[in-house]
Each structure stands twice: as structure tokens, then as C-alpha cells.
C-alpha positions in Angstrom: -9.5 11.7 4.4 -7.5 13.5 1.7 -8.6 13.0 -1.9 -7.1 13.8 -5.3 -9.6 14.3 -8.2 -7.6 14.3 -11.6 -9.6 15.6 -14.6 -9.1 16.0 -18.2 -7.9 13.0 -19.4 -9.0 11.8 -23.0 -8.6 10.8 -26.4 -6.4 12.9 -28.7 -4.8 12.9 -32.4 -0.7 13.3 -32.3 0.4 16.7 -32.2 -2.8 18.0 -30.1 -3.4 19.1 -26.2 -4.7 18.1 -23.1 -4.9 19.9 -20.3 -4.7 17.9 -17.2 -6.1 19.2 -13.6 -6.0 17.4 -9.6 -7.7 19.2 -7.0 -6.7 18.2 -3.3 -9.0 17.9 -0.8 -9.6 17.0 3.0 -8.2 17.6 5.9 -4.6 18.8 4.8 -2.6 21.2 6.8 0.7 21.7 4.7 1.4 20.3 0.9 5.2 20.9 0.1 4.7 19.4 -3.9 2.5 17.7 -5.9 2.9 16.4 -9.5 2.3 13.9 -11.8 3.2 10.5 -13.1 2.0 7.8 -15.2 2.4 4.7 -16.2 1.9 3.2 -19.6 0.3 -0.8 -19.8 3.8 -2.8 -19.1 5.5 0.0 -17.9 6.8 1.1 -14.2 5.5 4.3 -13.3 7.5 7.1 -14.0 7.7 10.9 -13.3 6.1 13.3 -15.2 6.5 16.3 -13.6 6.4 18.3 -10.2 5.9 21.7 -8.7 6.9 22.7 -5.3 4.2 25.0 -2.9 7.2 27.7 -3.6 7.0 27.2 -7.6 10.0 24.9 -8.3 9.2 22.8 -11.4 10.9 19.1 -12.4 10.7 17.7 -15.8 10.8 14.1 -17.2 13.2 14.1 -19.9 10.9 12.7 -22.4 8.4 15.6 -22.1 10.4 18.4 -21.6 9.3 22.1 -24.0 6.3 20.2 -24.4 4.4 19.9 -21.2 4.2 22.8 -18.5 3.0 21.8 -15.0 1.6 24.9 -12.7 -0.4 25.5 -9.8 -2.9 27.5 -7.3 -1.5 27.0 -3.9 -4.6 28.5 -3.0 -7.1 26.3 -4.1 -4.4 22.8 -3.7 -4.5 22.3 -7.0 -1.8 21.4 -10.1 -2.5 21.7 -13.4 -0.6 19.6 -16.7 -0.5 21.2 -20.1 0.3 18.7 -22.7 1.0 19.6 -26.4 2.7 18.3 -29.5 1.3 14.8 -27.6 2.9 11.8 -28.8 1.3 8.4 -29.3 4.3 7.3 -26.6 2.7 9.7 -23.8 -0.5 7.0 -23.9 -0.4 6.4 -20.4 -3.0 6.7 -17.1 -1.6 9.8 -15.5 -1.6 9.8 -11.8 -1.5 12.9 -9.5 0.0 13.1 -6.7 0.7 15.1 -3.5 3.4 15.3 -0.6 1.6 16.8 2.2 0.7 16.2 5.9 -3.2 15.9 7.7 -3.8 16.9 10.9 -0.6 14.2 12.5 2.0 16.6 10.6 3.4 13.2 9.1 4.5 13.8 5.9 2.9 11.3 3.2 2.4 11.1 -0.8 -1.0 10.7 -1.7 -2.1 9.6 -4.9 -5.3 10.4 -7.6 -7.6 7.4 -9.4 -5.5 7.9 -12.6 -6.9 9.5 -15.8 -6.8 7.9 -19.6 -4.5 10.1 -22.0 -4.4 8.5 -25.2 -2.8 9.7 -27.8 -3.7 8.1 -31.4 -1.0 7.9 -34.5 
């Protein structure tokens, strides 16, 4: 069973940081990306940002020059730095992971969420 445990999530003033981590674990033999997305209370969910195993980075318009997504191939696990936050990036950010188990079929996976909230 693969898991994603997102951490750092939280309340925060406009203009401050957050630093967002999801550790993958289980019984994972390749991960070719993971990333993040989140989804505001009406809203679809939308990209935030992903990171390929060979360091290729995508970037939702909306938070480009501000956040910076990275990552430890070694220890499966993608990191989000958020600054100059916005009371518009109040959202539950959701990690996620494009990798195969033991069946080599390739599958996203998904974290619980985390709160980011962002007050005006």
C-alpha cells in the first residue's frame, strides 16, 4: 500500500511562507513525478506544481516567482515553498505521485490534503 503524508500546512498572514512537504511511502518501485494541487471550497482542483524524478519543474500560472517545488529522489519525497502567499492560495493542497508498485502499472496516487490558509 503506497501512502503520501503531506505536512506543513497552516495558518498564515498575506505576504508570509509555508513550506509544504509529502513523503512517499510503501511498496513503490519507480516514481516518474510527483507534485501538488489544490483545490479551494467551490473550486475544481487545479495544478500547483510538479517535478519530474530527473528535475523538470511545471508551474501554475497563478503562482509562478512565488512558489518553488523541489525534491529528494532519494528519500520519495517533494517539497513546496510558498511566499508572498495570497489570501486567493487558501486552498487544501493535495500531493501527489505518478509511480508504479510492484505490477509496474503506472498510477497517480494522492495525499489526505493539508489546510493552507492564508488570512487578509
Amino acid at each position: 500500500q503506497v501512502q503520501l503524508v503531506e505536512s506543513g500546512g497552516g495558518l498564515v498572514q498575506a505576504g508570509g511562507s509555508l513550506r509544504l512537504s509529502c513523503a512517499a511511502s510503501g511498496s513503490i518501485s519507480s516514481i516518474s513525478a510527483m507534485g501538488w494541487y489544490r483545490q479551494a471550497p467551490g473550486k475544481q482542483r487545479e495544478l500547483v506544481a510538479t517535478i519530474s524524478v530527473g528535475g523538470t519543474t511545471k508551474y501554475a500560472d497563478a503562482v509562478k516567482g512565488r512558489f518553488t517545488i523541489s525534491r529528494d529522489n532519494a528519500k520519495n519525497t517533494v517539497y513546496l515553498q510558498m511566499s508572498s502567499l495570497k489570501p486567493e492560495d487558501t486552498a487544501v493542497y493535495y500531493c501527489n505521485a505518478y509511480l508504479t508498485i510492484a505490477t509496474w502499472r503506472w498510477e497517480n496516487y494522492w495525499g489526505q490534503g493539508t489546510q493552507v490558509t492564508v488570512s487578509s
